[in-house]
C-alpha positions as a printed NumPy array, in Angstrom:
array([[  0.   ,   0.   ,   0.   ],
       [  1.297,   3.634,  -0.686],
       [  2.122,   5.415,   1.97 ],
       [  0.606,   8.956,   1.609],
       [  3.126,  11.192,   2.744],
       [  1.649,  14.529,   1.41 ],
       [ -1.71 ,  13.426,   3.32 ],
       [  0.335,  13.234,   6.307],
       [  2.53 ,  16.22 ,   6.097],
       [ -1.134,  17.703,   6.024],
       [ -2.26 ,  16.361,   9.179],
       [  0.886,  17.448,  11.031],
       [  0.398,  21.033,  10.716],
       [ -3.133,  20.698,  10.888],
       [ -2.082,  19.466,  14.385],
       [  0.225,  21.603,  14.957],
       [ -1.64 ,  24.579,  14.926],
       [ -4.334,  22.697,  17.603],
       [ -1.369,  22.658,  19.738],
       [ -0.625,  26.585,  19.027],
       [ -4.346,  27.003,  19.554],
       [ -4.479,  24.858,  22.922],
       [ -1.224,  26.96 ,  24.285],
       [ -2.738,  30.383,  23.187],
       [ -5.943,  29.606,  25.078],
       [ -3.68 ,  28.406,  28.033],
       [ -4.433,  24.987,  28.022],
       [ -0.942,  23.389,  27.11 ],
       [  1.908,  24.543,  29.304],
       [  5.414,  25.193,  26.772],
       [  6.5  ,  21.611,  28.473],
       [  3.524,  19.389,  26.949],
       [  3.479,  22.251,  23.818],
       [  7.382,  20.339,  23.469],
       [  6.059,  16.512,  24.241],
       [  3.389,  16.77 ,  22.379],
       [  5.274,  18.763,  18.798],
       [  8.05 ,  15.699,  19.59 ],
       [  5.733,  13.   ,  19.28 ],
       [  4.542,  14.419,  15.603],
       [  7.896,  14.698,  14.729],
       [  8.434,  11.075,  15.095],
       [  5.432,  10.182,  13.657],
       [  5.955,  12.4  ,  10.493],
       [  9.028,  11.323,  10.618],
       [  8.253,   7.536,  10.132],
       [  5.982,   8.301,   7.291],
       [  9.018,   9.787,   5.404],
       [ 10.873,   6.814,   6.395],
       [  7.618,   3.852,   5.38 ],
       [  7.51 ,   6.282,   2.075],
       [ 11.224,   5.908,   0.966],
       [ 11.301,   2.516,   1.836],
       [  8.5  ,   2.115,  -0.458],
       [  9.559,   4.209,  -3.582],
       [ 13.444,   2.489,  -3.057],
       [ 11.172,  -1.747,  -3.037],
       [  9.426,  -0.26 ,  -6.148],
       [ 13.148,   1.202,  -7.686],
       [ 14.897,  -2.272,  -6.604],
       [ 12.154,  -4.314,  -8.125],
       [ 11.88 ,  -2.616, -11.226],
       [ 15.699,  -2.701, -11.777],
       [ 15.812,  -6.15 , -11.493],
       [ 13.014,  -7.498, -13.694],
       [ 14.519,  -4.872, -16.599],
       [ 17.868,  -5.777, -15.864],
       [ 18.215,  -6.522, -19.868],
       [ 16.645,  -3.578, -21.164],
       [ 18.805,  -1.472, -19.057],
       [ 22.103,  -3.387, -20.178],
       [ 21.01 ,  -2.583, -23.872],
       [ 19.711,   0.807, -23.404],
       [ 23.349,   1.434, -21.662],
       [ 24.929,   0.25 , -24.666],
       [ 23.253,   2.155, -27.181],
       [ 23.77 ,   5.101, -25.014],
       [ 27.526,   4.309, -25.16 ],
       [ 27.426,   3.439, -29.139],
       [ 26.067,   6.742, -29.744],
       [ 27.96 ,   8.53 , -27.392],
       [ 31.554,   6.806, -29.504],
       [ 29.927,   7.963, -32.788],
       [ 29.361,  11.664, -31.422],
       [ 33.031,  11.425, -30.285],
       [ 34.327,  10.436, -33.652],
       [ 32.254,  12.916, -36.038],
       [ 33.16 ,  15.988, -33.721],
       [ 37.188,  14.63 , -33.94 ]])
């Protein structure tokens, strides 16, 4: 499943600024404003984490069921890349 990171950056400073309003109506002292912005950190920050994870499985997977196509396309890159060299020379 694909982790939705933009839907969760959203809902971080969607909290965040409950905690700003809690500690501007006095509710929150600056201690549990600090706990409290801590623990979304870490949970923002494992997002970022589940969604690299994910994007690097897809990356890894693809690169190794086109392993062929990528060997060819590298050596038509470096074919035409020799035949630029010698026209220009």
């Amino acid at each position: 499943m694909f982790p939705n990171l933009f839907e969760a950056t959203h809902q971080y400073w969607r909290q965040l600024d409950e905690i700003e309003s809690r500690y501007q109506q006095g509710d929150l002292s600056i201690e549990e404003v600090d706990k409290e912005v801590e623990m979304l950190m870490k949970q923002l920050g494992q997002k970022r984490r589940e969604s690299l994870r994910f994007f690097r499985d897809i990356i890894s997977n693809w690169i190794s069921t086109h392993t062929e196509f990528l060997i060819g396309f590298l050596f038509v890159l470096m074919v035409a890349y020799s035949w630029m060299l010698t026209i220009n020379n």
